[in-house]
PLY file of the C-alpha trace (Angstrom):
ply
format ascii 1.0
element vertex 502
property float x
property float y
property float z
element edge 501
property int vertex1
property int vertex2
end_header
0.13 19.15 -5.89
3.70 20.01 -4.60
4.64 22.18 -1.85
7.33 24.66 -3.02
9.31 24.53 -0.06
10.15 21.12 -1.00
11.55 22.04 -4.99
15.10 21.86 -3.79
18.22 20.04 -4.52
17.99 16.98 -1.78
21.79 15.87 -2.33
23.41 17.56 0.33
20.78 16.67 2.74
19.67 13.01 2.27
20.42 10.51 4.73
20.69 7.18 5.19
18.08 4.14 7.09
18.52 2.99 10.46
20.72 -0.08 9.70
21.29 -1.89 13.08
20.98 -1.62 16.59
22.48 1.13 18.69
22.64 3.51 21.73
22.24 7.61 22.40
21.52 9.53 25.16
18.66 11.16 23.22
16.48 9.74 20.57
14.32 11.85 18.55
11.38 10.76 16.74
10.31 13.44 13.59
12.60 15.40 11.63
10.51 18.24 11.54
11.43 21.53 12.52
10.67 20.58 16.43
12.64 17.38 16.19
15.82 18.97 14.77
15.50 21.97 16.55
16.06 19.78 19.66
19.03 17.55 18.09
20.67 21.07 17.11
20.39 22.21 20.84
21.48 19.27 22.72
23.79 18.13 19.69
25.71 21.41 20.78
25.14 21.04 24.65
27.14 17.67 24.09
24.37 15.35 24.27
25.49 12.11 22.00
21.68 12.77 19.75
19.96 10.49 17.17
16.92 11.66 15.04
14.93 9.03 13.52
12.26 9.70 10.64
9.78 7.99 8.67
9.95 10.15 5.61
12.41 12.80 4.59
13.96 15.77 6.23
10.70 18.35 6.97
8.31 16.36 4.14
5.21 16.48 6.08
3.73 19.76 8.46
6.69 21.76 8.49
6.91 21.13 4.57
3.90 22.30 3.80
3.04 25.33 6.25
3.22 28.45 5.13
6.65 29.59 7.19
5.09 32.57 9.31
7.39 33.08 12.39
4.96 35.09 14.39
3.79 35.43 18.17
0.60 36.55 16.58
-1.46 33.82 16.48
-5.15 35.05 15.41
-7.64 36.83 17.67
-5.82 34.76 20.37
-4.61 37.43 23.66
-8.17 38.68 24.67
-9.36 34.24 24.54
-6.44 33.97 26.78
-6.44 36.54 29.27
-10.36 36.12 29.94
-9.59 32.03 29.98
-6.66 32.59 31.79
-5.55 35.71 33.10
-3.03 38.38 32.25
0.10 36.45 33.75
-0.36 33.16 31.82
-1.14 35.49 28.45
1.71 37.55 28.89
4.30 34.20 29.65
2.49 32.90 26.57
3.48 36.27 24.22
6.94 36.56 26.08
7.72 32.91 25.03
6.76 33.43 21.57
8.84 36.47 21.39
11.54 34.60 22.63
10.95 31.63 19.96
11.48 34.79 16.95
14.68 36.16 18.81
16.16 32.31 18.99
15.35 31.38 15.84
17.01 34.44 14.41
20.29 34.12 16.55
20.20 30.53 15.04
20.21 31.56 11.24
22.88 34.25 12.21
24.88 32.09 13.82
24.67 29.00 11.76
25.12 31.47 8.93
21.85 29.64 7.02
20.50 31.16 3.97
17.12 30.44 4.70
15.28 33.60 3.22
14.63 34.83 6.44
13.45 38.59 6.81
11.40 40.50 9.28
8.00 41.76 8.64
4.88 43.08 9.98
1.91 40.72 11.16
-1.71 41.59 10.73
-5.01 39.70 11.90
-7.52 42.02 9.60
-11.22 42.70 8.68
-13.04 43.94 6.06
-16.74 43.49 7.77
-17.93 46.67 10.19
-19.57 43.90 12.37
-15.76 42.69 13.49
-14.27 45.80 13.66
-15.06 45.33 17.71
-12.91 42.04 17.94
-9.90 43.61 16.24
-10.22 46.64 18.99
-10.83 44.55 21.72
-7.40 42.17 20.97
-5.45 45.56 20.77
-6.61 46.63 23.93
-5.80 43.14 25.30
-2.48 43.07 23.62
-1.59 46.61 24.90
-3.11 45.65 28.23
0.11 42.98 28.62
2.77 45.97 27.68
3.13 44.42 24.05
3.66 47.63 21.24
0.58 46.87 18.49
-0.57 49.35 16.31
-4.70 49.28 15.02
-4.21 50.25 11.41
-6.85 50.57 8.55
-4.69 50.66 5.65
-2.33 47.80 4.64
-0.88 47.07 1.41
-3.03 44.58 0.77
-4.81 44.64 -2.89
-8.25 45.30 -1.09
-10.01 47.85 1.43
-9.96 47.01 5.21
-12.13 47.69 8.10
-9.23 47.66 10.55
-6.28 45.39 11.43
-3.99 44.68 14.59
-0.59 44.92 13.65
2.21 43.11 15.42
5.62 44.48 13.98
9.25 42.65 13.41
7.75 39.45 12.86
9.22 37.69 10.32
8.97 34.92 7.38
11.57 32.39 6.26
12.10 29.35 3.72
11.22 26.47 6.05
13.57 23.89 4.50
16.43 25.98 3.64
16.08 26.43 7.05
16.00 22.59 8.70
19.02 21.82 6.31
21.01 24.31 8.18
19.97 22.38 11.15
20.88 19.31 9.57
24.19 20.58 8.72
25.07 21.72 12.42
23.28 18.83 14.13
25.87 16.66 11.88
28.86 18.56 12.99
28.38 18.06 16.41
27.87 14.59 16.25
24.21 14.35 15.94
22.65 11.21 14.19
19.96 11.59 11.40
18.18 8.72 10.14
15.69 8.87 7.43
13.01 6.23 6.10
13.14 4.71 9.44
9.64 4.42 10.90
9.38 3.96 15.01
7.15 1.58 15.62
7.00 1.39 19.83
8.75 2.74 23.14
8.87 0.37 25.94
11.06 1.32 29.22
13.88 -1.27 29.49
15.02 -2.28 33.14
17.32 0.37 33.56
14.76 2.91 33.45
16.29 3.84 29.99
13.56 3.33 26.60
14.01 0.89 23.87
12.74 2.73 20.51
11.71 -0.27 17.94
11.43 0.62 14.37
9.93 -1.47 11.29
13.07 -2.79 10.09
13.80 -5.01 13.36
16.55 -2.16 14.24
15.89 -0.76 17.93
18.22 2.41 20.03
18.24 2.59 23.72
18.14 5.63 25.24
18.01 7.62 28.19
15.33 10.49 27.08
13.16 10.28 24.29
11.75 13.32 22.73
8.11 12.55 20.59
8.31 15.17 17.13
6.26 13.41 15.52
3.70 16.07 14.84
0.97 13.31 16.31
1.44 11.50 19.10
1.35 7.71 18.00
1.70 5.91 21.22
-1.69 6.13 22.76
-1.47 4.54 25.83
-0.15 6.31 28.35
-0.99 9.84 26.90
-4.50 9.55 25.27
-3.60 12.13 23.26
-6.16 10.98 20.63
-9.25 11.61 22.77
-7.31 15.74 23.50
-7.12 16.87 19.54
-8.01 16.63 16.57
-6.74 17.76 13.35
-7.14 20.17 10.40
-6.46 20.16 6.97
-5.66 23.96 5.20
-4.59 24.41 1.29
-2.10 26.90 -0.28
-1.12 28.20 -3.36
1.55 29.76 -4.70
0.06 32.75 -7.32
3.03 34.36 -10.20
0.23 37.80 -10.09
2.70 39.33 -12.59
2.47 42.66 -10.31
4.40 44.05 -7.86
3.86 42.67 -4.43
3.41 44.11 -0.96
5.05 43.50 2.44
3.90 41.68 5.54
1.73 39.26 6.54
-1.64 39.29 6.94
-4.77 36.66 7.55
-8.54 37.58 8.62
-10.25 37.72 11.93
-12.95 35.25 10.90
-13.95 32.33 8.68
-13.76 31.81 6.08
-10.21 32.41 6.99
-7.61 33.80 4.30
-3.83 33.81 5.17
-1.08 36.03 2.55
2.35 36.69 2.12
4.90 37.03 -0.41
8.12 34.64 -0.91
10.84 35.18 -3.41
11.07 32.04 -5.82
13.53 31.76 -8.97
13.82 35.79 -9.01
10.19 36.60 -8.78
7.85 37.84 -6.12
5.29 34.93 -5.94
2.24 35.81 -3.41
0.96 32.59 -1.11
-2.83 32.44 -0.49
-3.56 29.69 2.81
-7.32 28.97 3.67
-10.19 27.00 2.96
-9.95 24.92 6.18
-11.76 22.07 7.51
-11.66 19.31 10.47
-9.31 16.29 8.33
-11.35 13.38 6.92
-14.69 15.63 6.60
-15.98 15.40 2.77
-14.16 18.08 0.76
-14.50 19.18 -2.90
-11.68 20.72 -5.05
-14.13 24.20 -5.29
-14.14 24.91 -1.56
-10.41 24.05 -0.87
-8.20 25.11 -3.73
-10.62 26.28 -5.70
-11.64 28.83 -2.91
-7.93 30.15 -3.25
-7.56 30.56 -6.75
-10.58 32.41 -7.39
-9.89 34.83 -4.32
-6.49 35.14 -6.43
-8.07 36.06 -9.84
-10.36 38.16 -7.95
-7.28 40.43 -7.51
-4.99 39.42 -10.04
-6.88 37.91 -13.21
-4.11 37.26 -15.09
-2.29 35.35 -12.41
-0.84 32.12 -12.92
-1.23 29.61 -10.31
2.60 27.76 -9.77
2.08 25.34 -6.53
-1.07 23.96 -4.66
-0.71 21.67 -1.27
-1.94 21.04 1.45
-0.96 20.64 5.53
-2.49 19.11 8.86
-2.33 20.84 12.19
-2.86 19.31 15.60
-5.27 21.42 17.26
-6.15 21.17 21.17
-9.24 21.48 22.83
-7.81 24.48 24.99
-6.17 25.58 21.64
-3.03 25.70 23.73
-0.36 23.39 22.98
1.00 20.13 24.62
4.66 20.45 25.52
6.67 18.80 28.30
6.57 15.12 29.65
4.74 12.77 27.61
2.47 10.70 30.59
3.37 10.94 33.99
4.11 6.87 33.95
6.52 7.72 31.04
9.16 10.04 33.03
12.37 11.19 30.25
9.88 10.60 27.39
8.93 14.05 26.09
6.21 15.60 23.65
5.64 18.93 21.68
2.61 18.53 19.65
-1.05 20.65 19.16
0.64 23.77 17.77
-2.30 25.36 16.16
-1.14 25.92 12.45
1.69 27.98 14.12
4.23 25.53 14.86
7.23 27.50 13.02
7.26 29.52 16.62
5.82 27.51 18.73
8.40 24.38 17.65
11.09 26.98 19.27
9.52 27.25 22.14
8.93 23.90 22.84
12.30 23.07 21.90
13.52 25.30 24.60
11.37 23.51 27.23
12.04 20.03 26.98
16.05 20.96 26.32
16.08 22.97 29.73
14.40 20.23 31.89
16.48 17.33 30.63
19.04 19.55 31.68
18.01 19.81 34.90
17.01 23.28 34.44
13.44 25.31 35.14
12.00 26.77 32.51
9.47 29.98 32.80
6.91 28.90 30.28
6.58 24.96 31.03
3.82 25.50 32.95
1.56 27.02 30.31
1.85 24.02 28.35
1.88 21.12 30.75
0.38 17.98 28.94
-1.07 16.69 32.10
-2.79 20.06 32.55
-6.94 19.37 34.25
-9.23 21.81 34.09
-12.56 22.99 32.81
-12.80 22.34 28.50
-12.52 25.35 27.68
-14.61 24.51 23.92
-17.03 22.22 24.80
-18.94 22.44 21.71
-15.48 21.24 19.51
-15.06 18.32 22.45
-18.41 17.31 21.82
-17.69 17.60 18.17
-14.82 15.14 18.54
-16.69 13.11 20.74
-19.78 12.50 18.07
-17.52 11.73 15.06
-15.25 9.34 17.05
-18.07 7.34 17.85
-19.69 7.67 14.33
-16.41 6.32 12.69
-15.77 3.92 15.51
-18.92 2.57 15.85
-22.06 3.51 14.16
-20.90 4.39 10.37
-19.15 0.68 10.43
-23.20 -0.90 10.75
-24.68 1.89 8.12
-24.98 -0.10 4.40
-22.60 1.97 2.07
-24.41 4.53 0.01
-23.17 3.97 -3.50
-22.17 0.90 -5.63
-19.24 0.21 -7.78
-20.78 1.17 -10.64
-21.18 4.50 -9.51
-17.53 5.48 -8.29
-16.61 7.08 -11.63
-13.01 7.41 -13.19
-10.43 9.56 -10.69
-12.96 8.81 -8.11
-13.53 6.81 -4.86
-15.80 5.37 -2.58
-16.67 2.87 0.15
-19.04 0.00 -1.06
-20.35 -3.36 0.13
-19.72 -6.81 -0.58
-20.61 -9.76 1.43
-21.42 -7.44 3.86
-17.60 -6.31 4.22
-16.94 -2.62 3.62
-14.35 -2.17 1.00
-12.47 1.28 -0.12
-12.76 1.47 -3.99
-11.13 4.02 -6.05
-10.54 4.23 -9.96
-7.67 5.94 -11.78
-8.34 8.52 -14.40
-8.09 5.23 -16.77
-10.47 2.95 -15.02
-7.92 1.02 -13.13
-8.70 -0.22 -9.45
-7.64 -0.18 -6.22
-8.92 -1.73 -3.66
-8.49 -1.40 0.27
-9.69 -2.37 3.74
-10.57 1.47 5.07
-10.27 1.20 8.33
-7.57 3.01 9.89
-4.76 1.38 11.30
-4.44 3.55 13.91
-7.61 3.18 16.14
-9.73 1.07 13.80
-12.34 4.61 12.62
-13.86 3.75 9.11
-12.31 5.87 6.66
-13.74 8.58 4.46
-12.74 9.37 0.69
-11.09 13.07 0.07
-11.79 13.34 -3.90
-9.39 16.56 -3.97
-6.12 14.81 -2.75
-7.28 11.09 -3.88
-6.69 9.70 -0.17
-8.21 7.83 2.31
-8.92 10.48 5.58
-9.34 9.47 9.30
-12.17 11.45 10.48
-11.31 10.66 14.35
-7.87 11.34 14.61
-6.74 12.58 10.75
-4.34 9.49 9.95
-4.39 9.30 5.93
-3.34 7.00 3.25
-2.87 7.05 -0.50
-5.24 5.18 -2.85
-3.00 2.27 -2.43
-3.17 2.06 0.93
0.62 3.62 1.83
0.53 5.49 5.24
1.10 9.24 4.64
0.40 10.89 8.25
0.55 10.16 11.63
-0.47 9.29 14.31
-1.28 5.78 12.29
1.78 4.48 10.89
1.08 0.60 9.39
-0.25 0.65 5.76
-4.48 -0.42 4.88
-4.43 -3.96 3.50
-5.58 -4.17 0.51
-7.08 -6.57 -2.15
-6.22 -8.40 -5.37
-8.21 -7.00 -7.55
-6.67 -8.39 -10.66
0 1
1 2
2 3
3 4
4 5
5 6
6 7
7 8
8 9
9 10
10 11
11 12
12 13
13 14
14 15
15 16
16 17
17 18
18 19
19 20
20 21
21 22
22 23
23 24
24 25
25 26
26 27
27 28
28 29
29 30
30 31
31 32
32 33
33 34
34 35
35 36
36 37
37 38
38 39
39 40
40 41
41 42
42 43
43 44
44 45
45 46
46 47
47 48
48 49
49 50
50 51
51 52
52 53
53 54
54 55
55 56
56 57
57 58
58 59
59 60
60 61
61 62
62 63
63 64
64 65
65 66
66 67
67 68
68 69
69 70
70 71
71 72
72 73
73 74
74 75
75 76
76 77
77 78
78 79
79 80
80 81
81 82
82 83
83 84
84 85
85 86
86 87
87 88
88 89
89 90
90 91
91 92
92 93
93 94
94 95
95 96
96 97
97 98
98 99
99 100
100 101
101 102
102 103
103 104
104 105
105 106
106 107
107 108
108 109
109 110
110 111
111 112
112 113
113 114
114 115
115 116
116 117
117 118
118 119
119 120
120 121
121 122
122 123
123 124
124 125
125 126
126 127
127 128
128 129
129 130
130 131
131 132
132 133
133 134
134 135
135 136
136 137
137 138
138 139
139 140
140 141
141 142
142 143
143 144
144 145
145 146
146 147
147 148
148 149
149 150
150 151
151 152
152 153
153 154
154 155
155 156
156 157
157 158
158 159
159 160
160 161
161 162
162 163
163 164
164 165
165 166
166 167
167 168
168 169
169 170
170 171
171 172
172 173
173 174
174 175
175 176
176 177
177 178
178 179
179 180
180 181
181 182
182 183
183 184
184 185
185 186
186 187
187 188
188 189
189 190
190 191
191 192
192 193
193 194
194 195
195 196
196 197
197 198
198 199
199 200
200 201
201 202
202 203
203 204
204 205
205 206
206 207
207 208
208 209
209 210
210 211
211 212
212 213
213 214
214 215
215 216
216 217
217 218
218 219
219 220
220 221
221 222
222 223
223 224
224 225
225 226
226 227
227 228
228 229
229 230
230 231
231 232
232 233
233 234
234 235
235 236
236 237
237 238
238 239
239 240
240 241
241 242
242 243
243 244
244 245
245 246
246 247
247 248
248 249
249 250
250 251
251 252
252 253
253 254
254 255
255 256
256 257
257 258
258 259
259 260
260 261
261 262
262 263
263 264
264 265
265 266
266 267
267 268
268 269
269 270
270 271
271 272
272 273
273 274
274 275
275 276
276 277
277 278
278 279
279 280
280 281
281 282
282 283
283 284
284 285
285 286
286 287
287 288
288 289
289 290
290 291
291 292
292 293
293 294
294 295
295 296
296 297
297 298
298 299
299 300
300 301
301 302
302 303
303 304
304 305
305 306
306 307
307 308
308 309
309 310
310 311
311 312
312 313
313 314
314 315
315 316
316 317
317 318
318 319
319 320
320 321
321 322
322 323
323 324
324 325
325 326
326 327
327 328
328 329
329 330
330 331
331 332
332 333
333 334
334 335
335 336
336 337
337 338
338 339
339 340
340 341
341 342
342 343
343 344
344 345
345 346
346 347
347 348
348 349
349 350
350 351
351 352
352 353
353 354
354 355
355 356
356 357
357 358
358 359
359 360
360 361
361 362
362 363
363 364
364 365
365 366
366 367
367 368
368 369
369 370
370 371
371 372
372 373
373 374
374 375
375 376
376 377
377 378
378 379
379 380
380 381
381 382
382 383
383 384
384 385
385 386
386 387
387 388
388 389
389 390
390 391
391 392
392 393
393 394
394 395
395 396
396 397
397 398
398 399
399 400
400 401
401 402
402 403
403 404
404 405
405 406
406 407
407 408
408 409
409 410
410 411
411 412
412 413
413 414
414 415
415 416
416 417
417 418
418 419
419 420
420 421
421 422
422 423
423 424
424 425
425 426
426 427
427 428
428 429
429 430
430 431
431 432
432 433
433 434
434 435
435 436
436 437
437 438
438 439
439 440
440 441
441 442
442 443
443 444
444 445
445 446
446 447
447 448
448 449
449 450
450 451
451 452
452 453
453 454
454 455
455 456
456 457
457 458
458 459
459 460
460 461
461 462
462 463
463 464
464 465
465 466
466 467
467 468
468 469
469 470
470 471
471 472
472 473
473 474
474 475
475 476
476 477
477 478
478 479
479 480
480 481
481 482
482 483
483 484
484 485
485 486
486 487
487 488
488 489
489 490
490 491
491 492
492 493
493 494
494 495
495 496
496 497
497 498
498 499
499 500
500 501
């Protein structure tokens, strides 16, 4: 289950470990779009700039998204202007305007052939009942001086109700794209490390940060920008107890028809996102949905199997190419967390809770944090201020997170486990009992086993088995690890023990 974004030629573009100690006047942590869309700015403002990251260039969210650069963001202008007026929803559209200008300026500029091209956006219907929304968000949208258009043809392969279109947004190949970061940030004197896995910031006495990493290698620096798609240090911040995340699947479909242009996902769940992307000289189409809170049971039929039937549906004799999956950090305000990290933490900065629409959104942060280490005000920090109070605006979601915390922290730790290991069958996993311990079993296609301690090394929640992707999920804060016990996502970031089994 590969993304496509990530079937490219990795010469040119790999990079080397953190191999000993060393000093920058900006450290980033995450090479993700955000990350090294903040190395290229500073990198060219002069800033001496090192990027560390666990993984590879762009392997984990931005890897796996499905490369919309939109200001469009779902039914999202009318929640904001009745939660927050017409100023603060027309900063928020200006900003993400902004983010599709900058990002273009970059790829012209940079001269990166990273696929990019405009196109329409539409948030759609195909139910009378929500016909209502879709005219209420373009009256919203229009009410903030914004040109939609409420359409109720598209060229979508099915009839709609109605549809608010947004038009020159645009779509681009994700990694194409961070290498042509990469390539810039390089020439400018910016520092990538790769396979390098921060472990801790702790202020030093000069009020400068000392960044630790797994391999006993450490940077000081003045600022220190967090791009790590989930915050990992939890105290100061407590980001854990402000988000939680989701897990979405995509496919990429050969229909063996022409294709059309734009954009589109519905108003409603289940949500269904689409676009086109040219791969190897055909038009493949990309079908994103069948989304749920990470580390809630999942089966392969209402995640990817969802996708490919809704693909036959249209085109039967399609030919599925890709399937993967992504995480998104999602807020309780469903506005993002950009700016300074804690306010006991000052030069440590964070851009994280970006709503499965971090492609814009990473710009826009970016921007932020890059104008106030310059010294400089910027006219949309104060829509996402991390340190933000005020009423929860989705108390039913906080009481959501609340409740499952507490089940995986607590209560599910006590319950007996509900099958025994004669039950887990091949390509399967489950938790079971022995000697009253709770251990994670699974069993590979051939009946070989694995066997783990699953309880996440992040905040200590008992784990829960995802059968589709064969990992171990955190239900409270959506850490997850293979069947071996290998970290994959944030915000934990040591490996599950595990147990001899042999």
């Amino acid at each position: 289950m590969n993304s496509l974004w990530l079937n490219l030629d990795k010469k040119s573009n790999e990079f080397s470990s953190l191999s000993s100690n060393s000093e920058t006047d900006v450290c980033i942590i995450g090479a993700g779009i955000f990350g090294l869309t903040c190395a290229y700015y500073l990198s060219h403002l002069g800033f001496k700039v090192m990027v560390l990251e666990k993984d590879g260039i762009g392997e984990k969210t931005t890897g796996h998204t499905t490369a919309k650069i939109t200001s469009q963001h779902g039914l999202f202008y009318d929640y904001l202007i009745h939660g927050y007026g017409k100023k603060f929803a027309s900063h928020y559209l200006e900003a993400n305007e902004e983010a599709i200008h900058n990002i273009k300026e970059i790829v012209d500029t940079e001269k990166i052939k990273c696929d990019f091209a405009y196109q329409n956006s539409y948030v759609y219907t195909t139910k009378k009942s929500e016909l209502g929304m879709i005219k209420k968000e373009v009256s919203a949208v229009e009410s903030l001086g914004f040109p939609c258009e409420l359409v109720t043809k598209t060229g979508l392969p099915f009839s709609i109700e109605g549809a608010i279109c947004f038009k020159e947004q645009a779509q681009f190949h994700p990694l194409k794209y961070l290498y042509g970061l990469c390539n810039s940030i390089s020439s400018y004197g910016g520092e990538i490390y790769t396979n390098t896995t921060v472990t801790d910031i702790e202020k030093d006495l000069d009020s400068s940060y000392v960044i630790s990493t797994s391999s006993n290698t450490s940077i000081k620096s003045k600022f220190v920008i967090v791009a790590t798609h989930y915050p990992f240090v939890n105290f100061p911040g407590m980001y854990f107890l402000k988000m939680y995340q989701s897990t979405s699947y995509i496919i990429a479909v050969d229909t063996k028809k022409t294709l059309f242009n734009g954009m589109y996902i519905n108003a409603t769940n289940p949500i269904f996102s689409y676009r086109t992307v040219k791969y190897q000289g055909k038009d493949l189409l990309l079908i994103g949905g069948g989304d749920h809170k990470t580390g809630q049971p999942s089966c392969y039929q209402d995640t990817y199997g969802v996708l490919e039937q809704e693909a036959k549906k249209f085109y039967p004799n399609c030919e599925v190419l890709y399937r993967w999956n992504t995480r998104d950090c999602i807020s309780l305000d469903k506005i993002p967390y950009i700016g300074q990290y804690s306010t006991s933490m000052p030069n440590v900065f964070v851009g994280t809770g970006f709503k499965k629409w971090g492609m814009t959104l990473s710009n826009v942060a970016s921007n932020i944090i890059v104008d106030t280490i310059c010294g400089k005000e910027n006219k949309y920090a104060y829509l996402f201020k991390p340190s933000r109070l005020g009423p929860i605006k989705n108390r039913d979601e906080m009481k959501n997170v609340l409740v499952q915390s507490t089940n995986s922290l607590l209560l599910n730790k006590f319950k007996p486990a509900n099958m025994s290991f004669d039950e887990i069958q091949n390509d399967s996993g489950s938790i079971i009992e022995i000697n009253n311990e709770k251990i994670g079993i699974y069993k590979n296609p051939n009946g070989q086993i694995y066997a783990v301690k699953p309880i996440c090394t992040h905040l200590g929640c008992l784990l829960s088995w995802n059968d589709v992707d064969k990992t171990w999920d955190c239900p409270c804060h959506g850490s997850r690890f293979d069947y071996k016990g290998t970290n994959l996502y944030d915000p934990a970031f040591k490996n599950l023990d595990v147990y001899d089994v042999n």
